[in-house]
N, C-alpha and C positions, 0 to 999 in steps of 0.2 A: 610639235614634238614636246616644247616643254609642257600643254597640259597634260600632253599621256604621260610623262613622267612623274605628274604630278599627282595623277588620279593611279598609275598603276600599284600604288600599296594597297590603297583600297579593295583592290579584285584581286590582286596576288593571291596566289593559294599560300600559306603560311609555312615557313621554311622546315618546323615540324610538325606533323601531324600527333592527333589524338586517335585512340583508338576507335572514339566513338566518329570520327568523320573520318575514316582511315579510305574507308570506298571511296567517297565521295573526291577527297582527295587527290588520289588516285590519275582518276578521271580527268579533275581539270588539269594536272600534271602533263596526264599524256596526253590531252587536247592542246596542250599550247609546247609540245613536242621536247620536254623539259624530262627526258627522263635519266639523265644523270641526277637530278636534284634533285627528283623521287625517289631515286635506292638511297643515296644521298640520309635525305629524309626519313625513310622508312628506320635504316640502321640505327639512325640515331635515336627512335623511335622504341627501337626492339632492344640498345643499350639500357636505356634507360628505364624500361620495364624490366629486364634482368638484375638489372642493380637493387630495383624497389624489392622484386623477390627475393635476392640473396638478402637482402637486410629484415624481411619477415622473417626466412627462416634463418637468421640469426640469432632474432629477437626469442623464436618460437623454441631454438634450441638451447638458448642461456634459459629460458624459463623453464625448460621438462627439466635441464641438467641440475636448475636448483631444487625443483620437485623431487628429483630422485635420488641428490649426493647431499644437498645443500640445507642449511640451519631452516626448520621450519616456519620459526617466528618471525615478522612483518618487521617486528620492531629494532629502531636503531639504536643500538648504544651513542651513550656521549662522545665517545672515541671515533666511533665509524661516522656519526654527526661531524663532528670537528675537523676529521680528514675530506670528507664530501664538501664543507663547506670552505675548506681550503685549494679543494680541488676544483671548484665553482667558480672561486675566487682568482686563480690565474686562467681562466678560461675568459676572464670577463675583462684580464688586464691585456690576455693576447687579442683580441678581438675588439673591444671596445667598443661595445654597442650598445644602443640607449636601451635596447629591450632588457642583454643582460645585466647592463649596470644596475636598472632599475630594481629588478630582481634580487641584484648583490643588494640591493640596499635595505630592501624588504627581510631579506634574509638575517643580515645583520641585526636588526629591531627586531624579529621573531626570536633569532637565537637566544637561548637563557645560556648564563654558566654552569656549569656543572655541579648537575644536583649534588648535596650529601645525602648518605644514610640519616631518614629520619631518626631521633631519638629514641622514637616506640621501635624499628627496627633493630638499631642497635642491642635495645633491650630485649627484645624480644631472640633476638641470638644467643645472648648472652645466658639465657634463660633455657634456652634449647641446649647449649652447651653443658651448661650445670646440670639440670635436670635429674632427678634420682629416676633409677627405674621405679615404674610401675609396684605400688605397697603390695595391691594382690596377688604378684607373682610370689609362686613360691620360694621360699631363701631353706640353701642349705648351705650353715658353717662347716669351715675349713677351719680348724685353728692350726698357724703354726707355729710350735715350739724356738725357743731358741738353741742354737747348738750346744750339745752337752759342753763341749769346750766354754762356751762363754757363761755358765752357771756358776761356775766359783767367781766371787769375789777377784780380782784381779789385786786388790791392796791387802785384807783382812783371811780372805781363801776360805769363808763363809756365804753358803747359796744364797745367790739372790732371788728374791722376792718376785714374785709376780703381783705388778704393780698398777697393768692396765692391757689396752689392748690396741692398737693401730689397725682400722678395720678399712676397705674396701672393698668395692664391688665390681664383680664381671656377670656378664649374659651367657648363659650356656644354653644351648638349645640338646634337645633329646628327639628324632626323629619319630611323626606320629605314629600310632602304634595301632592293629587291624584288635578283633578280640571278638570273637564269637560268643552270643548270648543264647546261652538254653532256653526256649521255651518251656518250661514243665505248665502242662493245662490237667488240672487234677481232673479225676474221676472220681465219682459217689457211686455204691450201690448199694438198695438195702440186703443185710444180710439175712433177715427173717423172710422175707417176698422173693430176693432175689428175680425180680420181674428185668427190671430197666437200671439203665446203667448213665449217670448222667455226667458231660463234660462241662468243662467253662468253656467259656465261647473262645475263640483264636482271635487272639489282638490284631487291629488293622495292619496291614500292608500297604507300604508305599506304591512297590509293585505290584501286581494282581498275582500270588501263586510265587512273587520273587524272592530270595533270599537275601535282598538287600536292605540294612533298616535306613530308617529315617535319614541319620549322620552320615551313612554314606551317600547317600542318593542327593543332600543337599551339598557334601563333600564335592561329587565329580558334577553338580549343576558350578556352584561355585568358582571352580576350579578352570570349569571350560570358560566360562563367559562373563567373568572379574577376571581369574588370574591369568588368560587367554591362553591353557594347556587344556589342546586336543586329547580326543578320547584315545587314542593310540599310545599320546604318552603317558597317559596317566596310567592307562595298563602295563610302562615299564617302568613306571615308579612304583604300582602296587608289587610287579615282582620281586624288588627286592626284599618287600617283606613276604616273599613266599607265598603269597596270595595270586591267583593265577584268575581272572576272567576276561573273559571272552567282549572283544570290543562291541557283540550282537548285544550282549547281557551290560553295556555301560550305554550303549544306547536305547535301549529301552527302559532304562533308570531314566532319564533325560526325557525322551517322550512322557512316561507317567507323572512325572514330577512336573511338568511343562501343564499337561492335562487338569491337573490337579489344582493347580494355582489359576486357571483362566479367570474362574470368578475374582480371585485378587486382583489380576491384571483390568479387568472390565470394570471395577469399579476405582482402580486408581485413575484409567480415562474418564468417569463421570468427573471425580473430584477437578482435574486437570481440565475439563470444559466446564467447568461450574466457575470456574476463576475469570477475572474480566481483565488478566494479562497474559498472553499465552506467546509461545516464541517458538519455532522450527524451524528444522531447518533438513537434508536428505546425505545421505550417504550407500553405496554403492555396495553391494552383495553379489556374488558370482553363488548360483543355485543351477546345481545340474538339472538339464531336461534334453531327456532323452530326442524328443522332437523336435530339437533345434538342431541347427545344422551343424554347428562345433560341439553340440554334446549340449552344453551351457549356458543361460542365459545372464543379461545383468539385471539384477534384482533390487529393490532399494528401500533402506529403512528409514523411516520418517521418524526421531523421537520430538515430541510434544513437551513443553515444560511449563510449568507454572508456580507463583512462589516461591520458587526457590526450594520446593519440600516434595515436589510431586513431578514426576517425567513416565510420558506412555511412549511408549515404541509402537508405531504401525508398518505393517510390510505391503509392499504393493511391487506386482510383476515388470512393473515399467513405470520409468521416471515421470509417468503424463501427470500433470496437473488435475486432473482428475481424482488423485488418491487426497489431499487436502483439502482439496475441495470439499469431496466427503466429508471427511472428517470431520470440517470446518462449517459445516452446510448452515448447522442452528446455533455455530455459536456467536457472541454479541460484545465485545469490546476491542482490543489493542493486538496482534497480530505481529509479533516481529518476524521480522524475514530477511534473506536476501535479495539479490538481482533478479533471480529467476521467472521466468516470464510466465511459468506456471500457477503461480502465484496472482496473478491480476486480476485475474476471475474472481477471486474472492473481494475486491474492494470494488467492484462495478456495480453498477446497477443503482437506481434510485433508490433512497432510503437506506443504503446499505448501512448493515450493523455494525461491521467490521472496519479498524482503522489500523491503515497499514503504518508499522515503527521499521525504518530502518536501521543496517547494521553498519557501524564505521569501521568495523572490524575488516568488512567485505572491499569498503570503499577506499582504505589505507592499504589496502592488498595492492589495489590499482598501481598506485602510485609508490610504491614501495616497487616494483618492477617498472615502472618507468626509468626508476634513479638504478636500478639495476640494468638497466639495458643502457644507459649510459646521459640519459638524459636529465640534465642536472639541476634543472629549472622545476622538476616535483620536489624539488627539496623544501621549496616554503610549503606549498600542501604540506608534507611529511612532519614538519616542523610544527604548523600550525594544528594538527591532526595530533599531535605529541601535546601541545599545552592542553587539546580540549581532555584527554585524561590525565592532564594533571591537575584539572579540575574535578575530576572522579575519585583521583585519590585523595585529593584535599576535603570530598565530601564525607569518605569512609571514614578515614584516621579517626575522626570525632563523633564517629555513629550518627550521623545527622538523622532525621528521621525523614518522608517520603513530603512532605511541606518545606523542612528546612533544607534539603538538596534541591529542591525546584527551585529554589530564592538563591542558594549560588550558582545555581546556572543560570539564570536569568543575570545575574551580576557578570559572572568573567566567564560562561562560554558563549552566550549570546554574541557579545563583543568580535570574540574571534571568531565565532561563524557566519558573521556581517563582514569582515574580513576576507574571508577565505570563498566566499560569495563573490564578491569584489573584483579579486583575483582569479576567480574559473571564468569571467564573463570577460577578461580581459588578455587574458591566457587561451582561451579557445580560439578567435581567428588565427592563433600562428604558430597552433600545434596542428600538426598533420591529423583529421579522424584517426585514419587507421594505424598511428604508432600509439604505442604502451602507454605516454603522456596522453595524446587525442583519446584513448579509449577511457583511463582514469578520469579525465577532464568528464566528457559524455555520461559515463557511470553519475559521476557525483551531481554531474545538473540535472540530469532526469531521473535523478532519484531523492530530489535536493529537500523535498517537503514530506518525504518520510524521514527522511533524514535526521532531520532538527524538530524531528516530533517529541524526540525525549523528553525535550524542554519541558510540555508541558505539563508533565505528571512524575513526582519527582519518584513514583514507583517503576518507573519504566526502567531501562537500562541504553547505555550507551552502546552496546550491541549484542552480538549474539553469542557472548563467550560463553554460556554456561551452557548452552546446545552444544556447543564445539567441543566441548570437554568431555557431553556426554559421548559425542558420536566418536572419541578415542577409545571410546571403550571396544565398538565395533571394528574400527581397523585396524588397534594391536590384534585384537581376538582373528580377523581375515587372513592376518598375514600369518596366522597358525594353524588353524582349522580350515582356511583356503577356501571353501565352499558350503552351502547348506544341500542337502543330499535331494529336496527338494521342493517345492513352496509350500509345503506342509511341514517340512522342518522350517524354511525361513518364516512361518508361523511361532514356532514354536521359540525359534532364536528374539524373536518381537516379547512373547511374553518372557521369557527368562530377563532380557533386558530392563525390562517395566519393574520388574519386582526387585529386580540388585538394585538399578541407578535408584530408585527412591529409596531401596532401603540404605543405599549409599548417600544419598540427600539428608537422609536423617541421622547420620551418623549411628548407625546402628551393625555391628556386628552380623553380616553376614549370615555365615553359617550358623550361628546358635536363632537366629529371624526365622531361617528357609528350616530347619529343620522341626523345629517347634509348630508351624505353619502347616508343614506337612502332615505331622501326625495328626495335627485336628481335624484338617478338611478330609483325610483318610479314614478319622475315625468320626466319619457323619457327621460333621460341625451345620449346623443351620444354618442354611443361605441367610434367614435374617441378619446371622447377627458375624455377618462377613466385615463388616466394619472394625469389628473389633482386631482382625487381622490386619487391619493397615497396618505398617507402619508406625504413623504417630501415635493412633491409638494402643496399639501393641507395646511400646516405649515405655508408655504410662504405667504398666502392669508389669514390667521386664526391665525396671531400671537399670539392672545388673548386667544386661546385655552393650547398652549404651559404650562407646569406644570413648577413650580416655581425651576428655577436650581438649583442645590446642592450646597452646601458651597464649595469654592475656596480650 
């Protein structure tokens, strides 16, 4: 008796089961006629997968309710840093255990105190605040008089002098203004012959046969897909000036204008893969189709960026990896990206051209809902994620140039990414995979050698902000125009984007770009010398267009 007692833990069926031997279980349960401790078992089995579910979709519903209610930025203030790290810190004095103390203590060392407003920021306010309007606007004096009462003299009861003036300034604005232009095309004929009768030829048309000029048609481009007002409203903005057309005839301005500019748009993509740093990233478009089963499909714009001076928008009917792929097929340097598994295809294969840069943008996302879902221990990532850009802005403040930023990141973010290395391979056995932590964890280790590619070239960037900023351009514009009417408008919403965001890169004036633009390629402009309509090139000859620089 006492060896069966000795050897029976060894064969005991295990007092809970797992899903994955639940049969099996089972079985030897009711073979050794135990079946109280089988339901027993089971319950405790089916508790505790209920509970793991409630706690995903708790995790899954704090995450859509801050997507949907919640501040969009990753980033923590000093304030909400200091209360987490307080709220860390009695979690580790009620519990007392070597993994959180350990952590508290790490935490501690990483925390900085709180920044100040740099110097150049300060001034740079200060400057924004003072600032005169703009010399080019035009100024109209008011002078005002002083009251007839206070022109006498008050001692001597002889008028006073005007002596000087106390001058300031206000912005008034005057609502833009519609103005119909006459065409007069003369006519010749000889009077002695009287034969033939000859015209001047009809200036080009934006539209083909349309009555809309240039100004307007880059007006409601503009207007739809920078200032994100739909063609609907903008037809009840024109009505207040009494101006009445038809949202068929604002849309066909958009088409032709859209048409018109391809060749701009196709050769801002050559410029943007001729670059040997290029960055994208995807965002989501609803394009009605009739032969989908909700009417609708989701549709997705890819923009491309390069330089910092040039961004293309591509559209493609579905998120497949396949559309950058494309795209990407012959080009031959640095690739910044996200997570996205559609993307792997490009860095495989022998010899491959392409080297993938990741984004910490993406990976600070991670862990930035970890500490949101409640788990307090992504605070050092978050933390340590926080110094490595503030080694980004310690490289800007002083214009480094793309050699002397490699040499301070090699100096102080190196350091911390050997750190924060350290800590994810130590941190991973005793985070669950599947919580908000285990998936931030996993994100950052298998993606750890794109990651800390920036290092190596100090032209690269620490992530993918400048894609991000562009692709806001696309989802204030969605959440107003709602939809592209079909993949041949979500073509055309590709190029209209290509031509603002770069000419938004360049800081250049919009609508005096697009409508200048217009009239040329309208009025038979030579594909040769399409260059000249870039953007940069364009600037060069339009310095007056240029928008007023930003404070120093």
């Amino acid at each position: 008796m006492g060896e069966q007692s000795e050897s029976a833990p060894e064969t005991a069926p295990e007092a809970v089961p797992s899903l994955r031997n639940l049969a099996t279980w089972m079985r030897e349960m009711l073979a050794e006629d135990r079946a109280d401790a089988m339901i027993t078992g089971v319950v405790r089995l089916f508790d505790g997968l209920v509970e793991h579910h409630l706690e995903q979709l708790r995790d899954a519903f704090v995450k859509r309710a801050r997507e949907l209610y919640g501040r969009k930025s990753e980033q923590l203030s000093d304030a909400q840093l200091e209360l987490l790290f307080e709220l860390f810190r009695e979690q580790v004095e009620a519990t007392s255990t070597p993994e959180l103390a350990g952590a508290a203590a790490e935490l501690d060392e990483a925390q900085s105190p709180k920044d100040k407003p740099s110097e150049k920021s300060q001034r740079r306010r200060r400057q924004m605040e003072n600032a005169a309007f703009p010399a080019e606007l035009p100024r109209e004096t008011v002078t005002v008089a002083v009251p007839v009462s206070d022109v006498p003299c008050a001692t001597c009861g002889a008028e006073r002098a005007v002596v000087g003036h106390d001058e300031s300034e206000q912005l008034e604005y005057t609502p833009a203004e519609f103005r119909v232009r006459v065409i007069r095309r003369e006519k010749r004929a000889c009077r002695t012959c009287r034969d033939t009768v000859v015209r001047a030829p009809a200036p080009p048309r934006v539209v083909e046969r349309g009555k809309l000029g240039a100004g307007l048609v880059a007006q409601i481009l503009v207007a739809k897909y920078l200032e994100h007002t739909p063609l609907y409203r903008q037809r009840e903005i024109y009505k207040r000036s009494r101006v009445s057309l038809p949202r068929s005839t604002l849309g066909d301005a958009v088409a032709a204008a859209c048409h018109l500019l391809l060749p701009v748009a196709r050769r801002i993509r050559e410029r943007v893969l001729a670059h040997d740093v290029v960055a994208t990233d995807d965002t989501g478009l609803r394009v009605l189709d009739p032969q989908h089963a909700k009417g609708s499909k989701r549709g997705f714009l890819w923009p491309y960026v390069a330089g910092h001076r040039f961004a293309y928008f591509a559209y493609t009917p579905s998120r497949s990896g396949a559309g950058p792929q494309a795209e990407l097929r012959d080009f031959a340097g640095y690739v910044q990206v996200d997570g996205y598994a559609g993307y792997d295809a490009l860095f495989r294969g022998e010899g491959c051209a392409r080297i993938e840069v990741g984004c910490w943008m993406h990976a600070r996302r991670y862990f930035v809902e970890a500490v949101e879902a409640g788990d307090l221990r992504a605070l050092l990532a978050v933390a340590q994620i926080r110094a490595l850009y503030g080694v980004e802005r310690e490289a800007k403040e002083p214009g480094l140039d793309a050699e002397g930023r490699r040499a301070l990141r090699e100096e102080k973010a190196r350091p911390l990414l050997r750190e924060l290395a350290d800590w994810l391979v130590a941190m991973a056995p005793r985070a669950n995979p599947k919580s908000p932590l285990g998936q931030a964890i996993g994100y950052a280790q298998k993606r750890w050698a794109a990651l800390t590619r920036y290092l190596e070239d100090g032209r690269l960037e620490i992530d993918n902000g400048e894609v991000e900023r562009l692709i806001r351009l696309v989802a204030l514009g969605r959440k107003n125009y709602l939809f592209a009417g079909s993949d041949a408008g979500a073509e055309r919403a590709a190029v209209a984007y290509t031509v603002l965001a770069t000419c938004t890169l360049h800081e250049l004036d919009p609508w005096a770009y697009v409508t200048d633009v217009l009239e040329k390629i309208a009025g038979d402009w030579p594909q040769r010398e399409i260059d000249r309509l870039l953007p940069d090139r364009w600037a060069l000859e339009h310095p007056e267009a240029l928008r007023r620089p930003r404070p120093a």
